[in-house]
N, C-alpha and C positions, 0 to 999 in steps of 0.2 A: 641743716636739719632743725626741726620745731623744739621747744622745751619737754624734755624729760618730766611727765607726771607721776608721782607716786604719794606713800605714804612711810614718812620719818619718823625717828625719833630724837629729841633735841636733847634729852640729857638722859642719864645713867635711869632705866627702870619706868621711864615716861610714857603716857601715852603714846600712842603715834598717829602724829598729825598731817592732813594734805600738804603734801610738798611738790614745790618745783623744781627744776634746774637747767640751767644751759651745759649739755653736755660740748660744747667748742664744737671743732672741726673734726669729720671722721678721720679717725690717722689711718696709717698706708696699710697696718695691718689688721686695722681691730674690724668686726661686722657689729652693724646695730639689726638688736634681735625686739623685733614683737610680741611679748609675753600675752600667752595663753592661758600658762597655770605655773603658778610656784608653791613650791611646798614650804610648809611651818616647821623646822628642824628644832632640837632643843638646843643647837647653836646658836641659832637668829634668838633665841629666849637668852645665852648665856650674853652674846653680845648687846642686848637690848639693854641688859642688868649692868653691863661691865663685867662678869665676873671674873673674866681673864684679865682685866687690866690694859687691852689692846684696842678698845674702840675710841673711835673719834666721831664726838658731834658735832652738828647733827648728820644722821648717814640715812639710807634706805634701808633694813634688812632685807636676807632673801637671798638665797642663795642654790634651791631646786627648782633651777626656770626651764621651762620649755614653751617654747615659740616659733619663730618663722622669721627668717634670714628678709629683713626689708632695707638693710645699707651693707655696700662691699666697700672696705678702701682699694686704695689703685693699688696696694701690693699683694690683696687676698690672689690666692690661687688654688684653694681649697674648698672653700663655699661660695653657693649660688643663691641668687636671689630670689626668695619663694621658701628656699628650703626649711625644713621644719628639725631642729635643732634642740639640744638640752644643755645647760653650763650649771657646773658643779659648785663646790664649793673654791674653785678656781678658775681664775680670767687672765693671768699672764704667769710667767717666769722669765729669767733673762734670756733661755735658750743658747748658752753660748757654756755654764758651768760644765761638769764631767758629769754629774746626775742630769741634765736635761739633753744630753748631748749621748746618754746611756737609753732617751725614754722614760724616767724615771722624773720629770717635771717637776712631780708633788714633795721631792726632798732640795728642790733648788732655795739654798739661804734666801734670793730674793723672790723668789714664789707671795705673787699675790692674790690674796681670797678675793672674792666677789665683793663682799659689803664687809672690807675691813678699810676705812683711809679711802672709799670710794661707794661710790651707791649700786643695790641691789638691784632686787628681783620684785621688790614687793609695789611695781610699776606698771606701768604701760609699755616701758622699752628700756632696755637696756647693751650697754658696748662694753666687749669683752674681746680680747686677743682672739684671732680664728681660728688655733690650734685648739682653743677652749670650747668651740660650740660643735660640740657631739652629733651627729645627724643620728635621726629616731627611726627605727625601723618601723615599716606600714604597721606590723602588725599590733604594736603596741598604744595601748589609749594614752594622751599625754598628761589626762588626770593619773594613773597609775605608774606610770614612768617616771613626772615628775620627782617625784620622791628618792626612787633609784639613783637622782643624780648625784645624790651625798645619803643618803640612809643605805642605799642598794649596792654603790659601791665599797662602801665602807664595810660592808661586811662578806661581800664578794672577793675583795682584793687577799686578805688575810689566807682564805680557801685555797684562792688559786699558787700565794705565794710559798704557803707549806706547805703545799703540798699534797694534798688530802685527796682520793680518787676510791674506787670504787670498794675497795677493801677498809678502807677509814671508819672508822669507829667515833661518830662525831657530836660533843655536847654540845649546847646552845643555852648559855647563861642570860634569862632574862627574854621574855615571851613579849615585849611592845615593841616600838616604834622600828628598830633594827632588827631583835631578836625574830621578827616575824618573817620578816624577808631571809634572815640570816637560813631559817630551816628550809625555807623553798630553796635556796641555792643549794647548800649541804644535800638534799634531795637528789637536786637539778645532777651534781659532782657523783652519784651514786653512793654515796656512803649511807651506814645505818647512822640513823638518826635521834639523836635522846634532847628534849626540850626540858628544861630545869627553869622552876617559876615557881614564885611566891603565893601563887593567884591558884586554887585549885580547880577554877571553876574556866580554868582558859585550855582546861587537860583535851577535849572534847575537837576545840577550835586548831591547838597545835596538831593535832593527831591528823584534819581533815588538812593543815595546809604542809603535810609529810613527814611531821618528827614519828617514828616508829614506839616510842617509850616516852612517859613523862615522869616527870621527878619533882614530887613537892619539895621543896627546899625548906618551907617551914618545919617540916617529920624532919630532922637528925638523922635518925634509925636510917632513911631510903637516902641518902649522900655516903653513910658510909656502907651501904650495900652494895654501890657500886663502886669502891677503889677498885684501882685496876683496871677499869674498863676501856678507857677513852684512847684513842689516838691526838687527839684537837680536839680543846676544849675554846669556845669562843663568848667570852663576858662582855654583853651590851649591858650590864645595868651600870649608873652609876652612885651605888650605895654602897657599904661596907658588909662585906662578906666574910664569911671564915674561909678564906682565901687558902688555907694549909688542907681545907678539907676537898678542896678543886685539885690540888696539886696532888692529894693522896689517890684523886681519881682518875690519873693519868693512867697509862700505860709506861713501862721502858719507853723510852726517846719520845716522850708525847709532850706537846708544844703545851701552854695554857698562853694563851693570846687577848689581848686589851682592847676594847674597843670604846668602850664607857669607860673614861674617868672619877673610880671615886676619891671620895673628899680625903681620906687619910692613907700614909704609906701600908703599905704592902707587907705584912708579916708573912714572913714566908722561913721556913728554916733549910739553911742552906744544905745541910746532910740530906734531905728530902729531897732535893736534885742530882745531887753525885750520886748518890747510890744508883740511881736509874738511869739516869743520861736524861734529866729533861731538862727544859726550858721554857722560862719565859719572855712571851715577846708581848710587844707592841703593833698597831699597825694604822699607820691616818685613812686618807683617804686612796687616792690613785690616780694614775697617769691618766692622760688621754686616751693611749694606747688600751689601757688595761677600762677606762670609762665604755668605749665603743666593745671591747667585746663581751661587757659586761650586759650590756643591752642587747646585743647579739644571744646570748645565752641565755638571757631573760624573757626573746621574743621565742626563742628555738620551745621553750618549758615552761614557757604560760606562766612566768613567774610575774607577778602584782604587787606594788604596795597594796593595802587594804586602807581604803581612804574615807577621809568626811571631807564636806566639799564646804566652801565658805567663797561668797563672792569678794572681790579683792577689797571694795568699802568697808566688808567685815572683818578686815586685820586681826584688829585690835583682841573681837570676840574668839579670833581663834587661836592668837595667841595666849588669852587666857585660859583658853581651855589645854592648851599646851603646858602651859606652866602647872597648870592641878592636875598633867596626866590622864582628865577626861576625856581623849580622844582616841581611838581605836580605828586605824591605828597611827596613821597619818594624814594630818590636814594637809588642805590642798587650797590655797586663795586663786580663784577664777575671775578672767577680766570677759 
């Protein structure tokens, strides 16, 4: 196979510049996929930056690709060539731990990301293990998909894994990049729907893509008007919150779940959960398992990222607009 084209980044916060590479030999498992469209995650920003302290330069970011199955190795037996495929924020695991051996991949110690120690999406072509490349149902555009590969399951997974069904009573902290998608699922699952945003002028937009109620978070007064309310309460932003006043808006046994990382711990008072029975959880991304039915669910309910489109030579311009939050709701680089 020919050189791998894209666009790198060579140190912590860099431009990112035309890059090459020779990806070797296709190995027995992995398919090389033809990128279409990848999406601009605030992860490819967090990894661009360093701020996890996990990257390795120079790499590709990119990590919401969808494309078309144009190499098999001799041991695939899952994908075909031609086929039109998505890969998340993950390209291998060992497949042999108790968590990938459960379906559970995304908790394997050795689980590897797409553009972490290895190159991305933000290319021409990209090789990824074949368990990793999701096949796209017809019905969905691969500009609107793409994103669902890490923004759409990441807040699909948390739904499905507590539980949440037609009787669910469900908040959605933080109205961008996740929180957008997060209300179409919450929707999608039957629950009543309440979007919570700092933005009052997004009240209009959440209402038309399903949340039933919206809650300015700036107003005090309207967060503690609803204690009580919530079964699942699900936080995409990552800023600091009065986090004790999300927990006072539970229900008895109601989850308050993490999806954005903010910068400082968690005040939360521990009496505020025994008394009721709740809990807080966490929740990453998702299996393979749980990727395919998540776009199953998404093609079944018309569910969409809400995209801006950037051709893939415009990296650069759209991950600046990612880092200042100008984008509504999620970029999309097109080759």
């Amino acid at each position: 196979m020919s050189e791998i084209h894209g666009f790198a980044v060579h140190a912590a916060g860099a431009h990112l510049l035309a890059y090459k590479y020779d990806p070797g030999e296709l190995q027995t498992h992995e398919v090389e996929i033809k990128i279409s469209h990848c999406g601009v995650c605030h992860s490819d920003v967090h990894l661009i930056d360093n701020d996890w302290g996990i990257s390795k330069y120079p790499f590709i970011p990119g990590h919401e690709i969808v494309g078309t199955v144009v190499g098999v190795g001799s041991g695939v037996k899952d994908r075909t060539m031609g086929e039109r495929v998505g890969v998340g924020w993950q390209a291998d695991s060992c497949g042999i731990c108790e968590w990938c051996r459960q379906g559970q991949e995304q908790l394997c110690a050795k689980a590897q990301p797409t553009c972490v120690g290895r190159n991305g999406g933000f290319a021409d072509r990209v090789r990824v293990n074949s368990r990793f490349a999701i096949p796209i149902p017809t019905s969905l555009d691969s500009e609107n998909a793409a994103p669902l590969m890490c923004g759409g399951i990441t807040v699909y997974a948390p739904l499905m894994n507590y539980g949440v069904r037609p009787s669910s009573r469900v908040g959605v902290i933080g109205i961008g990049g996740l929180g957008h998608i997060g209300v179409q699922f919450a929707k999608a699952f039957g629950a009543e729907v309440t979007a919570f945003s700092t933005s009052k002028d997004k009240e209009a937009e959440a209402k038309e893509l399903g949340a039933h109620q919206f809650v300015n978070t700036r107003d005090t007064g309207a967060l503690k008007k609803v204690a009580g309310s919530f079964d699942f309460l699900l936080s995409t932003v990552s800023a600091d919150q009065d986090w004790q006043a999300y927990v006072s808006a539970l229900r008895p046994k109601g989850t308050f779940c993490i999806v954005g990382a903010p910068p400082s711990p968690l005040q939360i008072q521990g009496a505020s959960l025994i008394h009721s029975q709740k809990a807080i959880a966490g929740s990453n991304t998702g299996s393979p398992h749980e990727l395919s039915e998540m776009l199953n669910v998404a093609a079944r309910h018309g569910v969409k990222a809400v995209t801006e489109k950037f051709a893939m030579a415009k990296a650069n311009d759209a991950v600046t607009k990612v880092k200042k939050n100008q984008v509504r709701y999620r970029a999309v680089l097109t080759n």
